[in-house]
C-alpha positions as semicolon CSV with decimal commas, in nm:
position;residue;x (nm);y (nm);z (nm)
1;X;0,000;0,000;0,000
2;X;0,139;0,368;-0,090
3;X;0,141;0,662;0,087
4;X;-0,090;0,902;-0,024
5;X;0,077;1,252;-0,174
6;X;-0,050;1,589;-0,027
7;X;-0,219;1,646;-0,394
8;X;-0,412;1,304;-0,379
9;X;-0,523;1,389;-0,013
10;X;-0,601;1,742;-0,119
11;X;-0,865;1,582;-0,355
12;X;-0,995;1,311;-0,149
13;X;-1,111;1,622;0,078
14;X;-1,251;1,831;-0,149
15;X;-1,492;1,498;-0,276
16;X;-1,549;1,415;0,124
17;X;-1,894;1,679;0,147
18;X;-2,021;1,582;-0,167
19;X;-1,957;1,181;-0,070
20;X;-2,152;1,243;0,283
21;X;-2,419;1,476;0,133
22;X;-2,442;1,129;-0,124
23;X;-2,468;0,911;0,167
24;X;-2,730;1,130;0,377
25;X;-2,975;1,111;0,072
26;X;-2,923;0,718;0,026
27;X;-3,028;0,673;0,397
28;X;-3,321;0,902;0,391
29;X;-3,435;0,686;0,043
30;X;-3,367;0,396;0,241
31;X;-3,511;0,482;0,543
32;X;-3,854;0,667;0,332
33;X;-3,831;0,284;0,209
34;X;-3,865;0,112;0,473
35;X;-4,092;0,312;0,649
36;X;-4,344;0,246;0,333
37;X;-4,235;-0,078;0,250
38;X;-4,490;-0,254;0,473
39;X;-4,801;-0,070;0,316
40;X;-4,689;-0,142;-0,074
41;X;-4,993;-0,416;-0,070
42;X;-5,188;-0,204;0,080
43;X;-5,141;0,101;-0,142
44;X;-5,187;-0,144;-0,433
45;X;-5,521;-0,187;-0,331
46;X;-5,638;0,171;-0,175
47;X;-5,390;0,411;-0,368
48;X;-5,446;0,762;-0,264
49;X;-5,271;1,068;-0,383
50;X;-4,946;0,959;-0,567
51;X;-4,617;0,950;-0,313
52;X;-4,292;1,101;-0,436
53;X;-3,946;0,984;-0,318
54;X;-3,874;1,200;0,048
55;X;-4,147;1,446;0,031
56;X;-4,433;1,221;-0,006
57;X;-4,752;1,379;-0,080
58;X;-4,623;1,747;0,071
59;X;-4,688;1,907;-0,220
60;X;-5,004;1,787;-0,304
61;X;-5,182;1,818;0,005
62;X;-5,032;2,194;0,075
63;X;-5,168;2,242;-0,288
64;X;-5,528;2,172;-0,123
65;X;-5,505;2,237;0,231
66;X;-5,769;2,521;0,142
67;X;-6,010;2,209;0,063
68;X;-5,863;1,978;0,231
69;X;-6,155;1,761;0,316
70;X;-6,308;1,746;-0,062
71;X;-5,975;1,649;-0,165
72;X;-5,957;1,364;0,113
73;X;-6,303;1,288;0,035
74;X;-6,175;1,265;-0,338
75;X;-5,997;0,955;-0,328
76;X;-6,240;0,774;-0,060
77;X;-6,562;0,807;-0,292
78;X;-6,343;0,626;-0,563
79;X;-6,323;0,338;-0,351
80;X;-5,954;0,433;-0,128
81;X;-6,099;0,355;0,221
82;X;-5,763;0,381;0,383
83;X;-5,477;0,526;0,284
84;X;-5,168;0,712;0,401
85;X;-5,054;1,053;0,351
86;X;-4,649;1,069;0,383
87;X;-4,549;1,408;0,459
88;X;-4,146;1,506;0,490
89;X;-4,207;1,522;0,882
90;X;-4,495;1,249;0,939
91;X;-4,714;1,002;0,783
92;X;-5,098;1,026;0,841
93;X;-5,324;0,754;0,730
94;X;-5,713;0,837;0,674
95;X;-5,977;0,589;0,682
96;X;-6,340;0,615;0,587
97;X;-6,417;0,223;0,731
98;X;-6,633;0,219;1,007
99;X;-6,464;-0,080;1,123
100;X;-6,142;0,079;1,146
101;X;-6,320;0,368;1,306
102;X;-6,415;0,144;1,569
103;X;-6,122;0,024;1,631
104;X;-6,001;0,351;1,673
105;X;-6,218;0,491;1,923
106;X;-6,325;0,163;2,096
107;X;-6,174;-0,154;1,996
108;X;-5,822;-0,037;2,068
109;X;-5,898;0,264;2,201
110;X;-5,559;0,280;2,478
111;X;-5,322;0,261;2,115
112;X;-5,461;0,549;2,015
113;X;-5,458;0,861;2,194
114;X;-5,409;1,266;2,104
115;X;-5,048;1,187;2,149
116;X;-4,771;1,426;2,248
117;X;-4,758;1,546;1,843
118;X;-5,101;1,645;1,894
119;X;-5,061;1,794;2,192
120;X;-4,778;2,005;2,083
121;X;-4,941;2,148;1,811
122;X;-5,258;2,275;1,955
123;X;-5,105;2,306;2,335
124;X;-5,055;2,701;2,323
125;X;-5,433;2,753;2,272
126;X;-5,621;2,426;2,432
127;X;-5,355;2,368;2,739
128;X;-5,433;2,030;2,931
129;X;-5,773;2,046;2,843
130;X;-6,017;1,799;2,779
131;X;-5,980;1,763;2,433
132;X;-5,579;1,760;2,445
133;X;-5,468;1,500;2,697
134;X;-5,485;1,132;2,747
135;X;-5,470;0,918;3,066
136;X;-5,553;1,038;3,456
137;X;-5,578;1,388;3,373
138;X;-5,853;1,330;3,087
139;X;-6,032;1,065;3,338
140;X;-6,077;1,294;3,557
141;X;-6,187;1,595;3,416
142;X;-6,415;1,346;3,220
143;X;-6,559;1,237;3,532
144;X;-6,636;1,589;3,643
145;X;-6,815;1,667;3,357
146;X;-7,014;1,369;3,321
147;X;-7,139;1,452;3,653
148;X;-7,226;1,799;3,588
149;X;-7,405;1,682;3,273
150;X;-7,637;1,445;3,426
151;X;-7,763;1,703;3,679
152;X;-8,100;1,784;3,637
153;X;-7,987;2,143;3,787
154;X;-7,771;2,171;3,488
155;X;-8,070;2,028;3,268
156;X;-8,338;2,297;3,421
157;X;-8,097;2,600;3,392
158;X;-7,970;2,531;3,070
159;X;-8,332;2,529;2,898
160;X;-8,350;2,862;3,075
161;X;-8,060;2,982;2,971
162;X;-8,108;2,846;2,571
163;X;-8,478;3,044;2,580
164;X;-8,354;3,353;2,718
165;X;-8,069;3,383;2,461
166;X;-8,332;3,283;2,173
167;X;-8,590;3,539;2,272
168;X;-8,257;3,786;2,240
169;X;-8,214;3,615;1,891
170;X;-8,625;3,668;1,823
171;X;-8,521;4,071;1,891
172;X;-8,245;4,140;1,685
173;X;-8,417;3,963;1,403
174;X;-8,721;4,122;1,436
175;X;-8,530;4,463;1,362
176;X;-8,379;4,326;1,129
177;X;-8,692;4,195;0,943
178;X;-8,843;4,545;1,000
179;X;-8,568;4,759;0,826
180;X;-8,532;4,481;0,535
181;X;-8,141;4,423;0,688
182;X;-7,965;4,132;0,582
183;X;-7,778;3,974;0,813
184;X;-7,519;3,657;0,890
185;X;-7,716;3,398;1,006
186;X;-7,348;3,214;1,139
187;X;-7,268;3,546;1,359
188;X;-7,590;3,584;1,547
189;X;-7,576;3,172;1,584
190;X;-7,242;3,260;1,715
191;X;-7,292;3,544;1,959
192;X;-7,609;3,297;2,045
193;X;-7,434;2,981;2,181
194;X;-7,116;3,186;2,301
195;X;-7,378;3,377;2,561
196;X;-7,541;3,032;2,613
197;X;-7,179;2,861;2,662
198;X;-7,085;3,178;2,906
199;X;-7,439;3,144;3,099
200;X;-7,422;2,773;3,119
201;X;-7,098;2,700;3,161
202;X;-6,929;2,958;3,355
203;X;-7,201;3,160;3,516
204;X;-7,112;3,500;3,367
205;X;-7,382;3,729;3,105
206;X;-7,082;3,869;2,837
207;X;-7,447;4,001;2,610
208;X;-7,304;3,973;2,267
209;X;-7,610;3,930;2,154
210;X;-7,766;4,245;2,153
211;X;-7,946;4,456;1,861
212;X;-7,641;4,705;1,870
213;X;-7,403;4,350;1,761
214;X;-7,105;4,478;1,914
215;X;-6,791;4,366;1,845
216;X;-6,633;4,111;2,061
217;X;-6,292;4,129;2,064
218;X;-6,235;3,765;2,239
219;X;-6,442;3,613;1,985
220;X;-6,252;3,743;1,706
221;X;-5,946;3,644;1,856
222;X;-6,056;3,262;1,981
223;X;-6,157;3,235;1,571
224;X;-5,853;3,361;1,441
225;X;-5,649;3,171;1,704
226;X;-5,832;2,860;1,578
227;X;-5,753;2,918;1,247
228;X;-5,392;2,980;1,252
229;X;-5,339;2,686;1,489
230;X;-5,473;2,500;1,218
231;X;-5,189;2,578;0,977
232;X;-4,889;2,413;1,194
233;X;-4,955;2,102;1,061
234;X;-4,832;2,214;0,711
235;X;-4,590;2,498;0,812
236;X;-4,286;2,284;0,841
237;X;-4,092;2,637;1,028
238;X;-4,371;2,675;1,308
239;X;-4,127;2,621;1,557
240;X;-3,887;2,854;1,442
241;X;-4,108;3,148;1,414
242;X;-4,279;3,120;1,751
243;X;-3,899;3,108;1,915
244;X;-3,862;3,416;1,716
245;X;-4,225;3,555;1,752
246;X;-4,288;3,617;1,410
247;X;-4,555;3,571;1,132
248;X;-4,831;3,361;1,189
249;X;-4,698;3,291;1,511
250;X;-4,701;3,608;1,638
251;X;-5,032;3,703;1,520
252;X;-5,147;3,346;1,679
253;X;-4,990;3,455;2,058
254;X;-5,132;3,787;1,994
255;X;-5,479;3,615;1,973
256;X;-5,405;3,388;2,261
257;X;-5,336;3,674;2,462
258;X;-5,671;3,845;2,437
259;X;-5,825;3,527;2,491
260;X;-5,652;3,458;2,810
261;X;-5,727;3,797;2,901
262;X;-6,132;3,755;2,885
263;X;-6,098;3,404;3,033
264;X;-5,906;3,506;3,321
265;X;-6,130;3,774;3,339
266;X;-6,412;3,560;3,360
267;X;-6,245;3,331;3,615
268;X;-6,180;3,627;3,845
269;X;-6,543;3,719;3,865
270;X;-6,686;3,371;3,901
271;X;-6,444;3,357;4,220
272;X;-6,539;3,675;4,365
273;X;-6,922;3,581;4,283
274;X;-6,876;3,250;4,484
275;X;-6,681;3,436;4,772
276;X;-6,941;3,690;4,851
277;X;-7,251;3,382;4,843
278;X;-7,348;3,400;5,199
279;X;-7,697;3,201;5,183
280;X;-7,801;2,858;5,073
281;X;-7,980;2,962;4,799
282;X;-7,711;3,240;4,695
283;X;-7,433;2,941;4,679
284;X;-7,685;2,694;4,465
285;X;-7,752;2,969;4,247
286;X;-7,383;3,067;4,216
287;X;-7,269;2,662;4,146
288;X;-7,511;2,572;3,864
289;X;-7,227;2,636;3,617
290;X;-6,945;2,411;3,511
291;X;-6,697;2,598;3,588
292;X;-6,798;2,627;3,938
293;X;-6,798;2,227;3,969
294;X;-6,434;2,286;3,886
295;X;-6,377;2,567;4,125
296;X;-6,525;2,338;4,456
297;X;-6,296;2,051;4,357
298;X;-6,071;2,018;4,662
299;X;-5,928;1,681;4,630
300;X;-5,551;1,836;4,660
301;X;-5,398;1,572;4,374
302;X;-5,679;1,748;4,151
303;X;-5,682;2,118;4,282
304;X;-5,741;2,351;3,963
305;X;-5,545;2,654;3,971
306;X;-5,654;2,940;3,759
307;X;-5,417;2,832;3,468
308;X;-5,607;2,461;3,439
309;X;-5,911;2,640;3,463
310;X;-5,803;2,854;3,208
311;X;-5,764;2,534;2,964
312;X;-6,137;2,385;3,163
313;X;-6,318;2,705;2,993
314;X;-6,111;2,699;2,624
315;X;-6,220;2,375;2,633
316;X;-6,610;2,386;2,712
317;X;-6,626;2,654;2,499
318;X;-6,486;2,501;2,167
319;X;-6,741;2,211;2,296
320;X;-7,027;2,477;2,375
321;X;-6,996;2,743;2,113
322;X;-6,845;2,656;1,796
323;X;-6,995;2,318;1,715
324;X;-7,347;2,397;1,835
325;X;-7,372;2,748;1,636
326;X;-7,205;2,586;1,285
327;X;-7,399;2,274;1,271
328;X;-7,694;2,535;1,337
329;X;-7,540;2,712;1,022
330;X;-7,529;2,436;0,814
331;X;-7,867;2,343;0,935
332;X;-8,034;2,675;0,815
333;X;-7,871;2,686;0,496
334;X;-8,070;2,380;0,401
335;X;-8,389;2,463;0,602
336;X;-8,373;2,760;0,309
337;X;-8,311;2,505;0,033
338;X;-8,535;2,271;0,155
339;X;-8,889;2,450;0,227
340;X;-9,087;2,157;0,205
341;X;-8,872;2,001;0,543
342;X;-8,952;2,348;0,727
343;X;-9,323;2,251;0,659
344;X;-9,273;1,922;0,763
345;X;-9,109;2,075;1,110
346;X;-9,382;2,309;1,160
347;X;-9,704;2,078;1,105
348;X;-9,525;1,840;1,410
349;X;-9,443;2,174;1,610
350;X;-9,815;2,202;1,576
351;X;-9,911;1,849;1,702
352;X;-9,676;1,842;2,004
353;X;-9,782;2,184;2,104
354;X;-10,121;2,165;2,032
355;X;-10,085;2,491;1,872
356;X;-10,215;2,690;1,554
357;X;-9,949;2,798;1,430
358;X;-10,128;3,043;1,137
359;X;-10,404;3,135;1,430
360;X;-10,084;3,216;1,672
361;X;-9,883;3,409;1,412
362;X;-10,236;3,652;1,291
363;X;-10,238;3,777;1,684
364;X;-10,229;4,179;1,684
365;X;-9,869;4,256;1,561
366;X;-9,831;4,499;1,883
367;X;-9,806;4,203;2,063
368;X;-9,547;4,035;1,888
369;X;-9,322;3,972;2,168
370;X;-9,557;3,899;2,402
371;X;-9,701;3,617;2,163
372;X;-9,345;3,507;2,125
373;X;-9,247;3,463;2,484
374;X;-9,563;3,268;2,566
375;X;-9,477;2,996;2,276
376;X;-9,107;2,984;2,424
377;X;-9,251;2,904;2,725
378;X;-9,425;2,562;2,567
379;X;-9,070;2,431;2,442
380;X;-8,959;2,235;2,780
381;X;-8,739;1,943;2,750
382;X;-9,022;1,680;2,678
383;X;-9,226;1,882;2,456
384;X;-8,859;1,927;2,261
385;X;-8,829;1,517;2,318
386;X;-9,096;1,459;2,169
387;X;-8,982;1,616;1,826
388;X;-8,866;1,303;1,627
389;X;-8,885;1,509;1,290
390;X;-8,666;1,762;1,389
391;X;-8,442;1,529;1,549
392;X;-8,374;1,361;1,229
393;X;-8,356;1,697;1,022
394;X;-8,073;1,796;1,269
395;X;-7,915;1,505;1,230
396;X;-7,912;1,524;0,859
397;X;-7,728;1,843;0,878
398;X;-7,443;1,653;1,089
399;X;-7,444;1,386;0,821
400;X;-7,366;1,607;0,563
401;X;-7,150;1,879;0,739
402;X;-7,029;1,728;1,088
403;X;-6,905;2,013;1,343
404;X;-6,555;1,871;1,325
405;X;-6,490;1,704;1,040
406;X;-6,186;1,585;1,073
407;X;-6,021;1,366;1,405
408;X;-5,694;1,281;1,457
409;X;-5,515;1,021;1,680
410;X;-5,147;0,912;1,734
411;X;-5,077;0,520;1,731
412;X;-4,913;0,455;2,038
413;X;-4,764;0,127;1,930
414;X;-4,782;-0,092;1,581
415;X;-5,160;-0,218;1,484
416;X;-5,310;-0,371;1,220
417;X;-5,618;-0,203;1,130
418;X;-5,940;-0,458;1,090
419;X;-5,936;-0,420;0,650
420;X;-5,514;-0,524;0,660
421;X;-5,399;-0,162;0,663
422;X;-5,046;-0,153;0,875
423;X;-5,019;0,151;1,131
424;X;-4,665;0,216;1,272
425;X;-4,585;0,358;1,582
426;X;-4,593;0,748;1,658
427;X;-4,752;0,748;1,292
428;X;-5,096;0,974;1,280
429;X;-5,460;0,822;1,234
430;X;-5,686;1,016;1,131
431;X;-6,103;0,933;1,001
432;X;-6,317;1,218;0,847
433;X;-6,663;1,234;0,946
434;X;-6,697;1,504;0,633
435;X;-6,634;1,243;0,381
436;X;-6,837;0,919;0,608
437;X;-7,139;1,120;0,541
438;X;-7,061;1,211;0,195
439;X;-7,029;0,803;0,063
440;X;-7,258;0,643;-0,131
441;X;-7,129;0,312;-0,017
442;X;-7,255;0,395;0,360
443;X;-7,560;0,598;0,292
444;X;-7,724;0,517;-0,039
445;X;-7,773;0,636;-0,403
446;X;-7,937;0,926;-0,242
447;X;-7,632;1,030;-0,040
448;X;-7,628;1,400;-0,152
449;X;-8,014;1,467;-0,085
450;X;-8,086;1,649;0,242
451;X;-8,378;1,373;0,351
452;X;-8,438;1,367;0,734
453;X;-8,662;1,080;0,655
454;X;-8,378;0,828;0,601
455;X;-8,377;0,881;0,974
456;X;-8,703;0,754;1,036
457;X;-8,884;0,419;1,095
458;X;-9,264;0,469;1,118
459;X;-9,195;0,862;1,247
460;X;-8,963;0,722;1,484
461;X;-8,617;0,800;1,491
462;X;-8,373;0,564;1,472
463;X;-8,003;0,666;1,529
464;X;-7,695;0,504;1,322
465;X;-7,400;0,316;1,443
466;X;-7,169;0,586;1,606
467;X;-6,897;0,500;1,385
468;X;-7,090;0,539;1,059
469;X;-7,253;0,889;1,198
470;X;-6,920;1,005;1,413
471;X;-7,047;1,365;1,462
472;X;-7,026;1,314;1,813
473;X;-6,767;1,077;1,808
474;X;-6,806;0,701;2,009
475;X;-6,658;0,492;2,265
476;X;-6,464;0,634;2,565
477;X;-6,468;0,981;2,433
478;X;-6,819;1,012;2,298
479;X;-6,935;1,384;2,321
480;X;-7,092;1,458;2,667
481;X;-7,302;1,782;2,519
482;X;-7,465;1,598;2,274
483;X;-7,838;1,623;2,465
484;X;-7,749;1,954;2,537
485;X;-7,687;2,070;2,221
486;X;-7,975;1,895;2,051
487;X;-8,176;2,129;2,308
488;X;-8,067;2,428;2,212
489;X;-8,054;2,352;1,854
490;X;-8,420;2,221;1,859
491;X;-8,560;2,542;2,080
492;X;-8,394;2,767;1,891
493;X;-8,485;2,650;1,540
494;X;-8,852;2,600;1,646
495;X;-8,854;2,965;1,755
496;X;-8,735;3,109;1,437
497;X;-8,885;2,889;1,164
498;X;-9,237;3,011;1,356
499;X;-9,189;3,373;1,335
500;X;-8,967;3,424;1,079
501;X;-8,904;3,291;0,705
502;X;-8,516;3,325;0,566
503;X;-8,416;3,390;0,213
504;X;-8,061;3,275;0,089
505;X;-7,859;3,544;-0,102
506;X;-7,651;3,276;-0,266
507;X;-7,810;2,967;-0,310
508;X;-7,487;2,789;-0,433
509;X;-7,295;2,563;-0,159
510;X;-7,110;2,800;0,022
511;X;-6,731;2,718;0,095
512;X;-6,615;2,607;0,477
513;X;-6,316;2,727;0,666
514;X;-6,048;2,534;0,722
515;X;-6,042;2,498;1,086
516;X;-6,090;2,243;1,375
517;X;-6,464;2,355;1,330
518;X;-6,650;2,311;0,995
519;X;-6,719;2,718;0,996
520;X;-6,896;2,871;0,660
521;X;-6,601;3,085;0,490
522;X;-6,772;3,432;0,474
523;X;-7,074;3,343;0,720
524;X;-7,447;3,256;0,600
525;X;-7,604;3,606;0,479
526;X;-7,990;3,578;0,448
527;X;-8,286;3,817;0,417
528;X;-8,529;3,779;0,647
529;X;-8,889;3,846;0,730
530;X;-9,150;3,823;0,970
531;X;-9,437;3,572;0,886
């Protein structure tokens, strides 16, 4: 062997970046390989969007993150079921089966949990809430709420609180019918069940919903918040620019900020409220709300500073607020498509009430409100009950546009979902409820018509497996509000489809938001009139 001459060595280094650079990109192939290997059978028989070498499907799905649910929905109604998503960071694989949905949320419900990826991502603005944490800390607040939800206190003072806020709904209208206004349906639905949410929930009267509409500066910033969180699962520099508190990270602590500002706000009164309750009745009356449950907790391995309430109210009021007031969206934007189901609604309004409605709405206009107030007063929880019809309507709405259309899970270890698919640990999981409702396979040739009936057996409704209709999720994590928010939805549209008719200004399908919330982009503007 010779010795090697200062010009041969010279060479050798200058080749030694490009030779490791070489090597770098033959272990990322190799390793991209491997990790995909496993699911080539798969992917020959549910294909997906095409995968390129190292960034996967990046470019694609940043190319419709704007539509991101019609594009997953896309490849399932061509028959893909399940298939993954590589990204350059992580690998995501969406399912449509409700078998694998099952196994998801029930079967093998411990392998797949929000996950620390998860967590990271939407920690800043949910915290250790509900929604955003897994094991004792989840049980627990779980537990606490499941208790607050089957009080019949809770029950009685939320109808209260829905009618009240619906009779403020009735007002604004009313003016607006008067002075031929349009106005965003989605907004007032949204001031609506954030005063409901604030009543019910944490015992405090914030009045958004007032005929002057003021602006609220904590809702604007809890949407925008919601929004931008959104985007860090395709902004590969998220990171970066919150360390540096810039671009969409600053604007997103900005929002935080004001929303921690109101909450703690809101947290500070509800103590000071609870302090001052000297009688019996004062304290009952002051520990209705949820957030008082959380306040008298004084188990000291579960004490909840202000800072866990902080992530308690978030929480309940992504839970209370958003879901309630866009499926109510959604729900009205048919209603105005679909006349013939608001006369179905009415003539059953009319036989569980008793009531004429065309003899009740020819009463002396001066006494509009009056006549108003005394039907609220005839919508109770059994006379709502008793609403099959509308129950099925409402549900049609969350067939076709589900709250939250999208979930997503972390697999804790390797799994084989039930139709072969392989799922790799720390990979993402992820089933859309947007495109479930949307298959023809699931529903029928009739999947795009907006027919409550396919909800009823001899005028009796008849619910769905949970993980066909997941609106409200299934299994360990099922949604807790999901009587209460029938409630409300059923008083409130009762109220308004008897007083008032509403007029689309675009009939077309209006686009959503991309969000953790299926929000209307540019809200639901309608004309509207008294009847």
């Amino acid at each position: 062997m010779g010795v090697v001459g200062p010009e041969e060595f010279s060479n050798q280094m200058k080749i030694m970046p490009v030779a490791i650079v070489a090597t770098m990109i033959l272990l990322t192939v190799i390793i991209w390989v491997h990790r995909h290997s496993s699911k080539t059978v798969v992917q020959r028989k549910h294909k997906g969007p095409k995968k390129w070498i190292l960034i996967g499907c990046t470019i694609e799905q940043a190319r419709n993150f704007g539509r991101m649910h019609d594009w997953l929905h896309d490849y399932h109604k061509k028959g893909c079921l399940t298939f993954s998503v590589p990204m350059i960071t992580m690998n995501n694989t969406f399912t449509v089966d409700p078998r694998n949905v099952e196994h998801i949320l029930k079967t093998n419900f411990s392998n797949y949990p929000k996950g620390d990826l998860i967590r990271e991502r939407f920690g800043d603005m949910l915290g250790h809430g509900i929604f955003n944490v897994d094991g004792d800390m989840w049980r627990h607040q779980r537990k606490v709420a499941i208790l607050e939800f089957a009080s019949s206190k809770l029950r009685e003072y939320s109808i209260h609180a829905f009618r009240t806020e619906a009779l403020k709904l009735v007002q604004v209208l009313a003016i607006a019918a008067r002075n031929g206004q349009r106005v965003d349906l989605q907004d007032l639905f949204m001031r609506l069940t954030l005063d409901s949410i604030c009543r019910v929930g944490f015992g405090v009267d914030i009045s958004s919903l007032c005929p002057s509409l003021p602006a609220i500066p904590f809702a604007i910033a809890f949407d925008e918040a919601n929004r931008l969180i959104v985007r860090r699962y395709i902004d590969l520099f998220w990171k970066l620019k919150r360390t540096l508190n810039i671009g969409s990270e600053a604007k997103l602590k900005k929002c935080i900020d004001v929303v921690e500002s109101f909450i703690y706000k809101v947290i500070e009164t509800r103590r000071a409220e609870m302090s001052v309750a000297s009688t019996l009745d004062q304290q009952q009356h002051t520990g209705v709300d949820i957030l008082s449950r959380f306040m008298s907790i004084t188990d000291e391995n579960q004490t909840y500073t202000d800072e866990r309430l902080r992530d308690v109210v978030i929480n309940f009021l992504i839970a209370g607020r958003d879901t309630t007031a866009v499926t109510l969206s959604w729900f009205f934007f048919e209603l105005c498509r679909n006349p013939q189901v608001v006369e179905k609604i009415l003539e059953e309004v009319s036989s569980v009430l008793g009531v004429d409605s065309q003899h009740l709405r020819s009463l002396d206009e001066a006494r509009f409100g009056e006549r108003v107030i005394e039907f609220a007063q005839l919508l109770t929880y059994q006379s709502l009950t008793r609403m099959q019809y509308l129950h099925a309507a409402i549900t049609e709405a969350l067939r076709l546009y589900p709250a939250v259309p999208l979930e997503t899970k972390v697999a804790a270890a390797n799994d084989t979902f039930p139709d072969g698919t392989p799922i790799r640990k720390g990979e993402f999981v992820s089933y859309s409820s947007y495109s479930m409702g949307r298959l023809e396979y699931l529903w029928g040739s009739d999947v795009a018509e907006f027919k409550p009936e396919r909800w009823l057996r001899n005028g009796v409704y008849q619910p769905e497996s949970p993980f066909k209709l997941t609106a409200f999720q299934a299994g360990p994590r099922m949604c807790l509000g999901k009587d209460s928010s029938y409630l409300q939805m059923k008083l409130t549209t009762v109220i308004l489809l008897m007083f008032f008719k509403f007029q689309l200004e675009r009939n077309e399908v209006p686009n959503y938001s991309l969000m953790v919330v299926l929000f209307i982009a540019n809200g639901l503007p309608v004309n509207v009139s008294a009847k």
